[in-house]
C-alpha positions as CSV (number, residue, x, y, z in Angstrom):
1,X,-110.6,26.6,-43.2
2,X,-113.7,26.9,-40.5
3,X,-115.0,23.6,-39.3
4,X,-118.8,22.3,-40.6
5,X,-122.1,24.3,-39.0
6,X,-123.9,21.0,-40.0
7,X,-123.2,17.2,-40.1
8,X,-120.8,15.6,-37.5
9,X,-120.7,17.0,-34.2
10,X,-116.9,18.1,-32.9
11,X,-115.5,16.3,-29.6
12,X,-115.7,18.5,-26.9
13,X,-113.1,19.9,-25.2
14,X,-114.4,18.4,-21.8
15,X,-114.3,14.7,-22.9
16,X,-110.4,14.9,-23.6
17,X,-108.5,12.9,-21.4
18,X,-105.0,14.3,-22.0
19,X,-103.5,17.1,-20.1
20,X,-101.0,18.6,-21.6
21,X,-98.0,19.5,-20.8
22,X,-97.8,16.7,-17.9
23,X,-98.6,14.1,-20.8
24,X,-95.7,14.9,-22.6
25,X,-93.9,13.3,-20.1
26,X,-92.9,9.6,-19.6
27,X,-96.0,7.3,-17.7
28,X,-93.6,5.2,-15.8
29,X,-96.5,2.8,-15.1
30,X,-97.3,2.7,-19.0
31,X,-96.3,-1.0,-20.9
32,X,-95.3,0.5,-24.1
33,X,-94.5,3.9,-24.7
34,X,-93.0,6.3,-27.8
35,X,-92.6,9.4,-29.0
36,X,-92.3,9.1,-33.0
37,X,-91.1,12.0,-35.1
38,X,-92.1,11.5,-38.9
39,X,-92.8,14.0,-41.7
40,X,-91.1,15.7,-45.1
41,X,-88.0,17.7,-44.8
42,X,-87.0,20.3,-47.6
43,X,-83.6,21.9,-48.7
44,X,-84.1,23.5,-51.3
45,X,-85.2,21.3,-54.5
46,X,-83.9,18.4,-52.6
47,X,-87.1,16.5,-50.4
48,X,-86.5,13.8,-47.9
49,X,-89.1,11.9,-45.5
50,X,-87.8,10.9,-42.0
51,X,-88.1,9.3,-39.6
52,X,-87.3,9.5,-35.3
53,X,-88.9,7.3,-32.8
54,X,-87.8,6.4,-29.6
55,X,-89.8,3.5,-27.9
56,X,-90.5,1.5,-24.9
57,X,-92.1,-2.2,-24.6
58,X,-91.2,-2.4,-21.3
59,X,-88.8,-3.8,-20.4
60,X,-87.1,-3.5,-23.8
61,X,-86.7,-0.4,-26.0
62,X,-85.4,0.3,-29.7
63,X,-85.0,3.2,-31.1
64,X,-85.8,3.2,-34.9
65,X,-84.7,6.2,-37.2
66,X,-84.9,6.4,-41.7
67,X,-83.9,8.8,-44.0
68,X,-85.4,9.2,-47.1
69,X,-83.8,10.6,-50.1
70,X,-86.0,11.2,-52.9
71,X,-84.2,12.5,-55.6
72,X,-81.8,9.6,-55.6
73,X,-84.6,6.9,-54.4
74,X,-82.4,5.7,-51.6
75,X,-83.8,4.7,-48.0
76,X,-81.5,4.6,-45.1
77,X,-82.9,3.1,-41.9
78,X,-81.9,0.6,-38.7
79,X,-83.8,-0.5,-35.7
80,X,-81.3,-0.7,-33.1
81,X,-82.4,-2.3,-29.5
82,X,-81.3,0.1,-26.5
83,X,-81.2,-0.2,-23.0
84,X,-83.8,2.2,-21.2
85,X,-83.0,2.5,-17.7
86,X,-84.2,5.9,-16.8
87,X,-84.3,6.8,-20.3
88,X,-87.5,9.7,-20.2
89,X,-88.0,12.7,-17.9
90,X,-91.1,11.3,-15.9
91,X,-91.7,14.5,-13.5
92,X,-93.5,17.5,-15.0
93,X,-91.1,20.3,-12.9
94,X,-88.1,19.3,-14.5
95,X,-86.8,20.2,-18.2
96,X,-88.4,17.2,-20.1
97,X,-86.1,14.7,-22.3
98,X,-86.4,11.2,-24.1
99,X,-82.7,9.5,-24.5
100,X,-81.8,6.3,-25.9
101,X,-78.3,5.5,-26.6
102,X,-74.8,6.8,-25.9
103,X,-73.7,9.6,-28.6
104,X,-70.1,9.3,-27.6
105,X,-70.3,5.6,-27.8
106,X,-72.9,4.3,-30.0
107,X,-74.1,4.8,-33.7
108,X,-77.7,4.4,-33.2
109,X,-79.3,6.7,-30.7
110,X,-81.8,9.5,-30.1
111,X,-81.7,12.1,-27.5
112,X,-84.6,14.5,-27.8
113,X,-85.0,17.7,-24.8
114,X,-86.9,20.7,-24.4
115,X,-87.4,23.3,-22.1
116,X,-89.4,22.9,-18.7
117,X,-91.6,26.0,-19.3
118,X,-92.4,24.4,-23.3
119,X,-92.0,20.7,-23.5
120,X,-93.6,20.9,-27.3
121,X,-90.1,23.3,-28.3
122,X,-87.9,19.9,-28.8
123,X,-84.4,19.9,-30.1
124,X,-84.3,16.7,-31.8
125,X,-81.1,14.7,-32.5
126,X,-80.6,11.5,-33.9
127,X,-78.1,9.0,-35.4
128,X,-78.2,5.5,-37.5
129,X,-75.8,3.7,-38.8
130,X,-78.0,2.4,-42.1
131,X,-78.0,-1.3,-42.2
132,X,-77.3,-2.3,-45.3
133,X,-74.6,0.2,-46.6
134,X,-73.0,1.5,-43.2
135,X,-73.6,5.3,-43.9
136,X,-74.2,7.5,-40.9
137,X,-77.4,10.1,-41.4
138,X,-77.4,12.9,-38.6
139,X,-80.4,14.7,-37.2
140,X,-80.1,18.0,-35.5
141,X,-83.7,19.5,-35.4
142,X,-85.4,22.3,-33.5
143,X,-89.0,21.1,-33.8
144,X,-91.4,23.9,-32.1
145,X,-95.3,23.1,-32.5
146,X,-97.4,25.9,-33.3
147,X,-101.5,25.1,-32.7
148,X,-102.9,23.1,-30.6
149,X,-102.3,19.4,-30.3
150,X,-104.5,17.0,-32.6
151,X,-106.0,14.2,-30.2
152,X,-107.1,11.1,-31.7
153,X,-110.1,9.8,-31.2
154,X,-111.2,13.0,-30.0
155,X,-110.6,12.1,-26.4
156,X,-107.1,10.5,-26.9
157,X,-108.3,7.3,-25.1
158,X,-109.2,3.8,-26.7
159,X,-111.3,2.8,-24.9
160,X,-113.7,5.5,-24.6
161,X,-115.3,5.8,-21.9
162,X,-111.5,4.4,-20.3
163,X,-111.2,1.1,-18.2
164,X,-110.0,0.9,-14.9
165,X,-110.2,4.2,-13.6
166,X,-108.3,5.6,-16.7
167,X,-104.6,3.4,-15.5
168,X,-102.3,3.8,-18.4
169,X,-102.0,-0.4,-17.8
170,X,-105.7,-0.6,-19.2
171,X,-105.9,1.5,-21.9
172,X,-104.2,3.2,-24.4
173,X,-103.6,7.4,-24.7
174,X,-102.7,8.8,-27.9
175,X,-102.1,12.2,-29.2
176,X,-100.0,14.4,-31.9
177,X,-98.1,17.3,-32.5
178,X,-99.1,17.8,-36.1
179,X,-97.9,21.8,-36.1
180,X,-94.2,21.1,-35.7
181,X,-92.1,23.9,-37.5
182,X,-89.0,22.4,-38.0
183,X,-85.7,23.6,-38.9
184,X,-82.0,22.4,-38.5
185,X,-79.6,19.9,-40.4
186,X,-79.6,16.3,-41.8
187,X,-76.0,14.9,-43.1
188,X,-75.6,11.8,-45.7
189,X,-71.8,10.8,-44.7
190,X,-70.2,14.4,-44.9
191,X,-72.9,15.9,-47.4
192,X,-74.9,18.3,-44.7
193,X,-78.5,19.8,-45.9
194,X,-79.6,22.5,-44.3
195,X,-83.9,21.5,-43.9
196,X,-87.1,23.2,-43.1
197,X,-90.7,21.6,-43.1
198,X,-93.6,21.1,-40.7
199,X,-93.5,17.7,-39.3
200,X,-95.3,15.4,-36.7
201,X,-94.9,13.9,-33.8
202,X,-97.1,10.7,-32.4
203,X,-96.9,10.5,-28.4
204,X,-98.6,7.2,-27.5
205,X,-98.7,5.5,-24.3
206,X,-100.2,2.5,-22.3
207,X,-101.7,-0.6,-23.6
208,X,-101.1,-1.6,-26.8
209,X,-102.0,-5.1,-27.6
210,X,-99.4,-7.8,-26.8
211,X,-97.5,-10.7,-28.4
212,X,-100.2,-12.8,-28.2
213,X,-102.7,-10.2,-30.1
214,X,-100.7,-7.7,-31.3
215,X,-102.2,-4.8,-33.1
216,X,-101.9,-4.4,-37.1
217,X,-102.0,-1.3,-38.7
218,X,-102.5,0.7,-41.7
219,X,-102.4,4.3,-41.3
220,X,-102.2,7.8,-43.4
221,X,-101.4,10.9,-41.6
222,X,-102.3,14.1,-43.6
223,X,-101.3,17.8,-43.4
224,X,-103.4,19.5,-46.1
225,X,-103.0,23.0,-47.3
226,X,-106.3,23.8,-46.2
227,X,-104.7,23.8,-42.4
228,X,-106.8,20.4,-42.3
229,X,-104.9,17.5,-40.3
230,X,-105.6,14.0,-40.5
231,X,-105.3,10.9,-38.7
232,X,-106.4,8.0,-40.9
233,X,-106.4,4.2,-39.9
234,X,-107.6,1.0,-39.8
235,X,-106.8,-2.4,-38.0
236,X,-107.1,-5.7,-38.8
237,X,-106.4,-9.4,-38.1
238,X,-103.1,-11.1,-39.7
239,X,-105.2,-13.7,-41.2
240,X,-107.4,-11.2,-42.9
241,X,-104.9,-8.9,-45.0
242,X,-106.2,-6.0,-47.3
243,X,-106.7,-6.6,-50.9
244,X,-105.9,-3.9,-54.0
245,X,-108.9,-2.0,-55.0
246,X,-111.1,-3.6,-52.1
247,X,-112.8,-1.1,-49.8
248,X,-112.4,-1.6,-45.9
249,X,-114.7,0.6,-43.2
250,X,-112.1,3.1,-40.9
251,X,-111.8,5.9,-39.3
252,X,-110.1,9.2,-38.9
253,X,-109.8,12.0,-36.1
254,X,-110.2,15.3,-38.1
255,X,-108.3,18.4,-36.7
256,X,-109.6,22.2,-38.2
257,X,-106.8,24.8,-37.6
258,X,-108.5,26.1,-34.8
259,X,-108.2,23.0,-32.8
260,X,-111.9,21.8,-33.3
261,X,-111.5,18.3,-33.7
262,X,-114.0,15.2,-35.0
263,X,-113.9,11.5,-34.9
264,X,-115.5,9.9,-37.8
265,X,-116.0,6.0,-38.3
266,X,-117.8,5.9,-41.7
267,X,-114.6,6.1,-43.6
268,X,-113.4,4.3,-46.4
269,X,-109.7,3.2,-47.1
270,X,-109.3,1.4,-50.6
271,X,-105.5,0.5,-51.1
272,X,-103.9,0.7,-55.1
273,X,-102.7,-1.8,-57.3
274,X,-99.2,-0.4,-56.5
275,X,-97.1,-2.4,-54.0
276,X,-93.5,-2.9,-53.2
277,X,-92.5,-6.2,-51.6
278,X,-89.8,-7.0,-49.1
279,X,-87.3,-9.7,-49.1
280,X,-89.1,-11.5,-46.9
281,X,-92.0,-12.2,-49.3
282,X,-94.2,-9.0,-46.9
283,X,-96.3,-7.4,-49.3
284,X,-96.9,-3.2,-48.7
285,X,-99.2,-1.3,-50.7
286,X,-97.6,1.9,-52.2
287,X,-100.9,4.2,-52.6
288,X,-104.5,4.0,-51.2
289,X,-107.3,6.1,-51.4
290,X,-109.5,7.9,-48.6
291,X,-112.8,8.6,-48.5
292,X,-114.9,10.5,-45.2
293,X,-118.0,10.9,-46.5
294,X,-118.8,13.5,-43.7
295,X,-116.5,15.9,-44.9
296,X,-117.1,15.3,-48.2
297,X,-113.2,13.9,-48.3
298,X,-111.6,11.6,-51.6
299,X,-108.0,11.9,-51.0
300,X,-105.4,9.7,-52.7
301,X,-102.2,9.2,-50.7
302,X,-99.5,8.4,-53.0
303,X,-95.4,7.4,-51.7
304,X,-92.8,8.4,-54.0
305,X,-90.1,6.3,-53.1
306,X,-90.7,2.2,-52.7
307,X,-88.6,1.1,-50.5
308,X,-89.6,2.7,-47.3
309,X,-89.3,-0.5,-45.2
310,X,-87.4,-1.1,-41.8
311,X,-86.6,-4.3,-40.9
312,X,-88.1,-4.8,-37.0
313,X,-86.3,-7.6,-35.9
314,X,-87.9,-10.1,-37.9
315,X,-90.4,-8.8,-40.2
316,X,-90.6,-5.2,-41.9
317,X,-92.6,-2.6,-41.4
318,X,-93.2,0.1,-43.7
319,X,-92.8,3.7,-42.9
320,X,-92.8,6.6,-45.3
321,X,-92.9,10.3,-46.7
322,X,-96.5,10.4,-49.3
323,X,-98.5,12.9,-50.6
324,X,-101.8,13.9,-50.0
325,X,-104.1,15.3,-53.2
326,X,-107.8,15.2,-53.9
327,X,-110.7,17.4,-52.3
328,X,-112.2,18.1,-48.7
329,X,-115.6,20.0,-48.8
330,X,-116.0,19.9,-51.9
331,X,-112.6,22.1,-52.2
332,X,-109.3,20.7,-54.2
333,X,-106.6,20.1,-51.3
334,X,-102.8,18.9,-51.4
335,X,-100.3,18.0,-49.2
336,X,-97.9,16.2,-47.4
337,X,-99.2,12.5,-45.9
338,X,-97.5,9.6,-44.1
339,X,-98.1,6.2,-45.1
340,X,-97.2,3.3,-42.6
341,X,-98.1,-0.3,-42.9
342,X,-97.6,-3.1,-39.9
343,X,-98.9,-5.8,-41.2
C-alpha cells in the first residue's frame, strides 16, 4: 500500500531524532531502558504469542518473558529481577548484546547478540521458569528486520521539540523494529516447535515517568496485511480508568511499507465489554476497537487467549498475542496485533 497524496502530512525524515544503528545500543546515561521482543509465532497449525523483554530502571533490572499457547489456552510467564552490571553493549564499534541472567546458573534469563556490521540481525534466546506450574519454555530466535524502522511519534522523542538539549535524562526515545523475520525454536518441557512469524521489537529509552507518576498504558500494536504498521496508545491517570464501550481521544504513529511514517492524535480507542480479571481484583479488557479517522481506519483488536497477564512484582500487567481485522482506506485489512494493558 502507497501512503495518502491528501490529508495528514508524513513526518519528515529530518525531524527524526534517532540514529540508527548507534541507538540500538545501551544509553548508559538513560534511567530506564528496554529492549522488548513481542509478536505471534507459527508451527505449523499450532500459534503462540510471546513475549522477550529485557529492562533497566536503573539501578534495578528484570527481565520478563511469556509464552502463549493457543491451542491449549495455557499462558506461561515470570518476571524475574536480575542484576545488570554491565549488562548491554553501550559502544557502537563493538558486536552489540543485551544479557541478563546466567544460562548455566539461572532459569530466568535473556541473552540477545548480533553482529557489529547489523545490530537489527539478533539471535534471541531466552528462558523462564513459569511461575505457577514450574515448566521451562526455551527461546532460540534469529530475528533479522527487513524495512526500515517504525519511529513513534514520528520523531521518536516525547517531548517534541526535546528538553534539555535532547539528554536521554529529560526525555524519552522510542522506536520499533516492526519487520522482524523470525525463525528458530520454542520448547514446552521437552516438546520443541520449530516457529516462523514476523515479530516486533520496542527499543525505548530515557525518561519514563517515576514512582511518584508513573505512566499507564493501553496500547495495540498492528501488522496488517496491507504492509501497514501501527502503533496505537493512550495514557491515563490511575484514578481515571477506561470504561467498556466508552470512547477515549489517542493516538497512533502510522508506518506505510516504504517507511513513510505519520503521527495522528485524532484517534479513537473504545475498549469491549469483554474482560478477564486477575486475582488481585485488576480488571483487563480483552478487545477494543480503533478508529483514525485520517486514514479512514475501524479496526477491532481482538485476544484469543484470557489469561495473558504477568504478575510485576505486585500488580499484573497484561501482555498478549490479538488480532487485528476491520478496514484502512476504505480497504478490508487483517492481521496480527498486540494488546498490552498497565493499568
Amino acid at each position: 500500500m502507497t501512503p495518502k497524496d491528501s490529508g495528514p502530512v508524513p513526518v519528515p525524515p529530518s525531524e527524526v531524532l534517532i540514529k540508527l544503528p548507534q541507538d540500538q545500543y545501551c544509553h548508559a546515561e538513560a534511567p530506564t531502558e528496554w529492549w522488548w521482543h513481542t509478536g505471534t509465532l507459527v508451527a505449523g497449525d499450532r500459534v503462540f504469542g510471546f513475549e522477550i523483554n529485557a529492562a533497566s530502571f536503573a539501578p534495578a533490572a528484570f527481565t520478563e518473558v511469556m509464552l502463549t499457547d493457543v491451542a491449549n489456552q495455557l499462558h506461561y510467564q515470570k518476571t524475574a529481577p536480575q542484576t545488570p552490571g554491565e549488562w548491554a553493549e553501550t559502544d557502537p564499534s563493538k558486536d552489540w548484546y543485551v544479557k541478563l541472567g546466567n544460562p548455566e546458573l539461572e532459569h530466568d534469563w535473556i541473552w540477545m547478540t548480533a553482529p557489529q556490521a547489523d545490530p537489527s540481525n539478533m539471535t534471541v534466546k531466552a528462558q523462564l521458569q513459569d511461575e505457577a506450574t514450574g515448566t521451562i519454555i526455551l527461546f532460540d530466535l534469529v530475528l533479522a528486520q527487513a524495512g526500515p524502522p517504525l519511529i513513534v511519534w514520528g520523531t521518536g522523542c516525547n517531548p517534541t521539540p526535546p528538553n534539555d538539549g535532547g539528554s536521554v535524562t529529560a526525555n524519552n526515545y522510542y522506536y520499533s523494529f516492526t519487520r522482524l523475520q523470525a525463525s528458530g525454536a520454542i520448547a514446552i518441557g521437552d516438546e520443541v516447535f520449530e516457529v516462523t512469524g514476523q515479530t516486533w521489537m520496542d527499543h525505548e529509552y530515557g525518561l519514563f515517568g517515576s514512582s511518584k507518576q508513573p505512566v499507564l498504558w493501553y496500547l495495540q500494536d498492528m501488522q496488517l496485511d496491507n504492509g501497514v504498521h501501527i502503533s496505537h496508545y493512550m495514557t491515563l491517570t490511575g484514578d481515571n480508568p477506561p470504561q467498556a464501550g466508552q470512547s477515549y481521544p489517542s493516538n497512533a504513529t502510522i508506518q506505510f511499507p516504504d517507511g513513510t511514517t505519520y503521527f495522528v492524535q485524532d484517534c479513537t480507542m473504545t475498549p469491549g465489554t469483554r474482560t478477564w480479571t486477575a486475582p488481585n481484583g485488576q480488571v483487563f479488557f480483552l478487545d477494543f476497537q480503533v478508529d483514525i479517522p485520517d486514514f479512514g481506519a475501524s479496526i477491532a483488536v481482538k485476544t484469543p487467549v484470557d489469561d495473558q497477564a504477568f504478575l510485576a512484582y505486585t500488580s499484573y500487567v497484561y501482555e498478549g498475542l490479538a488480532t487485528a481485522s476491520g478496514t484502512f482506506d476504505g480497504q478490508q485489512v487483517s492481521g496480527t496485533a498486540w494488546n498490552e494493558q498497565r493499568p
